[in-house]
N, C-alpha and C positions, 0 to 999 in steps of 0.2 A: 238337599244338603249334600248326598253323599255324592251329586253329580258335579254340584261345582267344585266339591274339594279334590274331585278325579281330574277333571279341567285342570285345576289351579297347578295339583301335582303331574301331571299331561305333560302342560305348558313348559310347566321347570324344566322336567327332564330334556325334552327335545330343545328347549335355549342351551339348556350346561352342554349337549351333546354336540350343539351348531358351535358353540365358544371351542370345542375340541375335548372337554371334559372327556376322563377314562367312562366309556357306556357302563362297565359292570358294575363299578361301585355307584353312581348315579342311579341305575336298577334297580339295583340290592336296595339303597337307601328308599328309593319311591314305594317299593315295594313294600317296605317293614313301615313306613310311614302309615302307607293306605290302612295295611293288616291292625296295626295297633289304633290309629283312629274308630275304623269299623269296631272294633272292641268297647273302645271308651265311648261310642254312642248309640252300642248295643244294637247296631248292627248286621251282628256278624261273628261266627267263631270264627278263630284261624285254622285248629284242628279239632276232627270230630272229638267227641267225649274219650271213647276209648283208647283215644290213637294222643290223647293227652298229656305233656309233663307235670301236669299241675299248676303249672305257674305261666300266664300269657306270655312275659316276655319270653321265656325260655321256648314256648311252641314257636315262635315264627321262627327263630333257627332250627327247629327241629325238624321241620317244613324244609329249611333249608340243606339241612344232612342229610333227608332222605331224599332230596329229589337229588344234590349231588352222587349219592349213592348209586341210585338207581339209572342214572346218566351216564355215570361213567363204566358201572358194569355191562350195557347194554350199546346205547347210542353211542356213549364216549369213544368205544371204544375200537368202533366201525368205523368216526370221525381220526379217531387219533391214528389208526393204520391208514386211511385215505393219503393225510397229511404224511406220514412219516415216509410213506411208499413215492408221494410225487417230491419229497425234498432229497430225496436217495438217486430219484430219476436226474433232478438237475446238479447235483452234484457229479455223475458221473458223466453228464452231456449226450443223454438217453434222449431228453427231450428237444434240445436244438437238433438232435438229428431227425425228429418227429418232423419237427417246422421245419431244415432245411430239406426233405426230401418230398412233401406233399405243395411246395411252392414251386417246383423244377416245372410242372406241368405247365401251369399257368402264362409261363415266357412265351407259349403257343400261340397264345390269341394276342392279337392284334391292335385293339381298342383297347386304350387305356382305361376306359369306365368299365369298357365289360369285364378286365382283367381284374380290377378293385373291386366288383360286387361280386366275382367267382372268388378273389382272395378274402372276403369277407365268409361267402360259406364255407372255403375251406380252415377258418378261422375257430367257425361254432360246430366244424366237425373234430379240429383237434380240443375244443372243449369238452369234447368227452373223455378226452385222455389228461388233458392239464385243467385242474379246477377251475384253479388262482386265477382270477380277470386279471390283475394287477403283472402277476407271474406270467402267463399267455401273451399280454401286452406288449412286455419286455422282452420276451423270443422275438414276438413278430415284428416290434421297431429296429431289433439290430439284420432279420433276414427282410420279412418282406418288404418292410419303409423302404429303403434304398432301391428296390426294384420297382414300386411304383413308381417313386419321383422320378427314377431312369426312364419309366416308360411317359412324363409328362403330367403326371397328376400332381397337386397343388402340394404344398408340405400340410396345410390346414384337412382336405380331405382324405389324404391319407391316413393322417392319424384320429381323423372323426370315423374311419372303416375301421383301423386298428381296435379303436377304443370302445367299440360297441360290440367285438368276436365272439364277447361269453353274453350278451343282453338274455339270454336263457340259460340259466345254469339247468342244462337238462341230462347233465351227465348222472347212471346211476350212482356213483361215488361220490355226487356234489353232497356235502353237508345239511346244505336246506332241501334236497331229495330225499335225503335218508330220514330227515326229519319230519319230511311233508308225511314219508309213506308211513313211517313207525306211528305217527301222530293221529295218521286213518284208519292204521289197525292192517297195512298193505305190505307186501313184499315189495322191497324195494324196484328188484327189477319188474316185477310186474306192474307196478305204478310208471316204471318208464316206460314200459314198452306198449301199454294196454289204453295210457293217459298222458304224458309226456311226450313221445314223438309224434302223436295225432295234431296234436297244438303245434309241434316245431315246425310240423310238416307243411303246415298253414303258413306260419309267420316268417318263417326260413325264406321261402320267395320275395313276399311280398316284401322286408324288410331289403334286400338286395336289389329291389328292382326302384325303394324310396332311396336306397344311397346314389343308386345309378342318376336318376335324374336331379333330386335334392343338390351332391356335389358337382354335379355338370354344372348346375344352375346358378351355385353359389360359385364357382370357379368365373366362370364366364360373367358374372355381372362384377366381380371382383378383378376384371382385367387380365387375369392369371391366361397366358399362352402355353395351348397343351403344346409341349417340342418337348420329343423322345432325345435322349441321350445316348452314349454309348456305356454300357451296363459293365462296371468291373467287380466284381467280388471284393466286398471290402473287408480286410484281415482281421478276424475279431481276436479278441484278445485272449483266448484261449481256446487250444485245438480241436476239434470238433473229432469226435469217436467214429470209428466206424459206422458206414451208412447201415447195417444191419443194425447198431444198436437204435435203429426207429422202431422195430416189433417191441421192445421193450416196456414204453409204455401205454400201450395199447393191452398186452398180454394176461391183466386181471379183468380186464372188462372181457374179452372176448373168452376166458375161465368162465367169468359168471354169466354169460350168455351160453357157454356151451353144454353147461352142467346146470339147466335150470329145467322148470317145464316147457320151458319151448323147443328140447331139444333132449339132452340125456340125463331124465327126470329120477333115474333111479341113481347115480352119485352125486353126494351131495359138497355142496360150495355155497360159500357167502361171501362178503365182500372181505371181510378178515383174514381169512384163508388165501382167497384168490391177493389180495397183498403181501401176503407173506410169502407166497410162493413166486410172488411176480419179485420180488427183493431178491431172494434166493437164486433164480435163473440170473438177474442183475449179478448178485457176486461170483457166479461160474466164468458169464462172459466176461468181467473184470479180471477175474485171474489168467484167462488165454488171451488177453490183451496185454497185461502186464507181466506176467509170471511173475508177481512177486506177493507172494499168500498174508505177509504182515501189512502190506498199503493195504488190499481187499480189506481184508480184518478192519483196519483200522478205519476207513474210509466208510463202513458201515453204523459210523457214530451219529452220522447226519441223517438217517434212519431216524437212530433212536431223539436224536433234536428235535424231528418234524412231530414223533410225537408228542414231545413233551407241547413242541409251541403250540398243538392244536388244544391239547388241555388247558394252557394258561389262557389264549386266546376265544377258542370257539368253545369249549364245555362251558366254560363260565361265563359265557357270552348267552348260552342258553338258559343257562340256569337263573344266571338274571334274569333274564329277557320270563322265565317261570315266577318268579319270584313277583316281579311287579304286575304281572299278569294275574298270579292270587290275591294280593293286596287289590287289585279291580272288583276281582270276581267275591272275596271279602265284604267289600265294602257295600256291595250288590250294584254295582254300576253297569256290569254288564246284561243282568238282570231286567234292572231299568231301560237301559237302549234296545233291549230286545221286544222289553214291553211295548215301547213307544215305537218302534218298528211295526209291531204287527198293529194298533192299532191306527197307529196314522195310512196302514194300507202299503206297505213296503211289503209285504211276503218273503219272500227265500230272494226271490231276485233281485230288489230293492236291496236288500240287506246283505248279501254279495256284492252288488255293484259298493256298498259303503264301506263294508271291508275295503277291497281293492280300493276306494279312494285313498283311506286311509295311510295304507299301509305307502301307494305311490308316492303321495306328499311328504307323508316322512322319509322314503328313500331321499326325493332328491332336498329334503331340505336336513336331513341328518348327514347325505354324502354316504348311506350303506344301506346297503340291501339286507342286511343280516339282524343287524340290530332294532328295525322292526319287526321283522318277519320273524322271528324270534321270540320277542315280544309277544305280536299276540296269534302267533299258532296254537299256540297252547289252549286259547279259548276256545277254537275253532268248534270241538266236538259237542260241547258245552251249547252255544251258537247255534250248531247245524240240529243237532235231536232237536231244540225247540223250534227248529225252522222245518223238521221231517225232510232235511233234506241228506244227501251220504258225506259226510265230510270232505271229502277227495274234492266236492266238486266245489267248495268254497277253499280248500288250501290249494286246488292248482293253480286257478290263476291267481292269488296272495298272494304263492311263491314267485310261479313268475312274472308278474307285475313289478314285487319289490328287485329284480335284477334287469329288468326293462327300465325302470325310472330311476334308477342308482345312477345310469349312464347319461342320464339328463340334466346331472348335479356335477357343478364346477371342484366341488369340494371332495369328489367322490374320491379313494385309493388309486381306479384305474382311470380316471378323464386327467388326472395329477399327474401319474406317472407316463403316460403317452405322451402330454402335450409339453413336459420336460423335455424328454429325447426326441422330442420332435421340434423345438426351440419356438414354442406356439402359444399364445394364452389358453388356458382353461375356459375362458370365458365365450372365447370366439371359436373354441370346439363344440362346445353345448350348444351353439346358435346351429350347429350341421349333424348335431346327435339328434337334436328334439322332435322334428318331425320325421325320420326316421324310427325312432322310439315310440313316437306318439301312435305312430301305425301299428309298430308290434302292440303296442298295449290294446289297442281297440279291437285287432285283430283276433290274441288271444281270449280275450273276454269275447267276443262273439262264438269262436270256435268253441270255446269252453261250455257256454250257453248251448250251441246246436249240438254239439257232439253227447254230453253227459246230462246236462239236465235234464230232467223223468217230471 
């Protein structure tokens, strides 16, 4: 009973989310569904005895205030300096000078394929400084787009290269990093650096070597004539800062790389700090740009915006994504699947490859990588002690899975916004994202396997 009424509610959520429905209230709602079911068919408590209001209804929001709580003093609040620190960056055009001065190189080489699979890696390198798939997308359509098509590559493969530059969000300030690592009990940069680039390091190649052939191939059977152009700088619509201000957004990450254990372990930094300070150097250079101390002043409001819209946006995106996730674990469904995993003969490995299914298909059939990996991170630890396995090694590749297959969905934020400014269907980008992708995903789940599993 309690597995079809998870199905039944499963199913709902991911239709109302395909229709466009808001994820968090659809969450919240599946979630206090499940919680109060499991109740009425004694089930399931929501909250232990002691940790009780007295009254059912009033525990599942109580569940609900406490993990807001605890989200936003902790995670939130790592998440919300992330966000506030890269909306301060493209505000002042810190970041278009990231993108226009690591694409100057690339005019070197000669071949237009090779040129699109090096501007692809240096796509998922500026992913460590710009989160946003969506956001990264739109620098690199207004800089590097134009310099492929100058160099002869099709407008459809250009922007199938654009649209897949974060397929790993494996930046340590990525949201679902800081999530994966808090979620395993890990320091975040040590989860990137120790678990994260071992896997990038793998998929990084290979994924630029399936665009290299993939869009030759799709070029050339589509009639498309590679012919070079003559390349003019095309005048965007707002003046681009000084080329110094490219250290800029790099400047917190390489803070929390330099002041960690891999390097000078006795001052201490975290990702909040290293934001805050990386803002602060932003407003010095603003001022000897401008001299004028009330624009700096003022200009530092988009700061405080990028926090808020992480709160409205990604806490409560989590917090849902917690919420329906206990309404599962409530109801004992996860219980149940982990039963029928070990006895049908799936082990730990089985049972990771079903994760990752999971979580793939609802990337690309929700169009986010977030809002399931969100969803059921949460259970992960839950999952992995009954499977005796470390958790890290079922939420790495979860995590990066759900931003591998996000880019193979038409409906996704960034295959949307790419194939817009690139005047392209969505439809007929995902035809030159997907085996590209498909390789990251098998790739990672192999590296994942030989590297961490004990």
């Amino acid at each position: 009973m309690n597995i079809v009424l998870s199905l039944i509610v499963t199913f709902w959520v991911g239709f109302l989310i395909v229709k466009k429905y808001k994820p968090q209230p659809v969450l919240f709602i599946a979630g206090l569904i499940l919680m109060f079911a499991a109740v009425a068919l004694g089930l399931g408590r929501i909250l232990p005895v002691k940790e009780s209001t007295g009254l059912v209804l009033f525990d599942a929001f109580e569940f609900i205030k406490q993990t807001f709580s605890s989200r936003a003093a902790g995670l939130g609040l790592n998440i919300m300096a992330v966000g506030g620190f890269a909306r301060y960056m493209d505000h002042i055009g810190a970041s278009k000078a990231l993108v226009k001065l690591t694409i100057k190189p690339l005019l070197a080489l000669r071949s237009p394929y090779i040129v699109m699979s090096a501007a692809w890696i240096v796509g998922m390198l500026l992913g460590l400084c710009i989160n946003s798939a969506s956001g990264l997308a739109m620098l690199l359509m207004v800089t590097m787009f134009p310099v492929l098509i100058s160099l002869g590559v099709s407008r459809l493969s250009a922007t199938a290269v654009i649209a897949t530059t974060l397929c790993l969000d494996w930046s340590p300030s990525d949201t679902g990093t800081i999530l994966s690592a808090v979620t395993a009990g890990i320091d975040p940069v040590i989860y990137w650096t120790n678990y994260q680039i071992p896997i990038a390091a793998v998929v990084i190649p290979v994924v630029a070597v399936l665009h290299f052939f993939v869009q030759k191939w799709f070029d050339k059977r589509e009639g498309h004539v590679v012919q070079a152009t003559t390349f003019t700088e095309a005048e965007t619509d707002e003046k681009l800062p000084p080329m110094i201000y490219a250290i800029l957004p790099a400047l917190p990450l390489a803070l929390i790389l330099i002041f960690s254990s891999l390097w000078i372990s006795w001052i201490k930094m975290d990702i909040i700090k290293a934001m805050f300070i990386g803002v602060a150097i932003g407003m010095i250079f603003e001022y000897f740009r401008y001299r004028d101390g009330k624009k700096v002043l003022a200009d530092i409001q988009s700061f405080f915006d990028g926090l808020g819209m992480q709160m409205a946006n990604v806490i409560t995106l989590i917090v849902a994504g917690e919420t329906f996730a206990k309404g599962l674990t409530t109801i004992g469904t996860i219980d149940a699947i982990i039963a029928s995993a070990q006895s049908s003969g799936f082990g730990a490995i089985g049972m990771i490859l079903v994760m990752i299914g999971i979580i793939a298909i609802s990337s690309v059939v929700m169009g986010s990588g977030n809002a399931p990996f969100f969803a059921f991170a949460a259970l992960t630890p839950t999952v992995a002690a009954k499977m005796s396995i470390a958790p890290v090694v079922m939420l790495l590749p979860m995590h990066f899975a759900a931003s591998a297959a996000r880019t193979m969905s038409p409906i996704t934020a960034v295959i949307v916004v790419a194939s817009s400014m690139g005047n392209v269907s969505p439809f007929d980008v995902v035809k030159r994202t997907a085996i590209p992708m498909a390789g990251a995903l098998i790739t990672l789940v192999a590296a994942n396997f030989l590297f961490f599993y004990r």
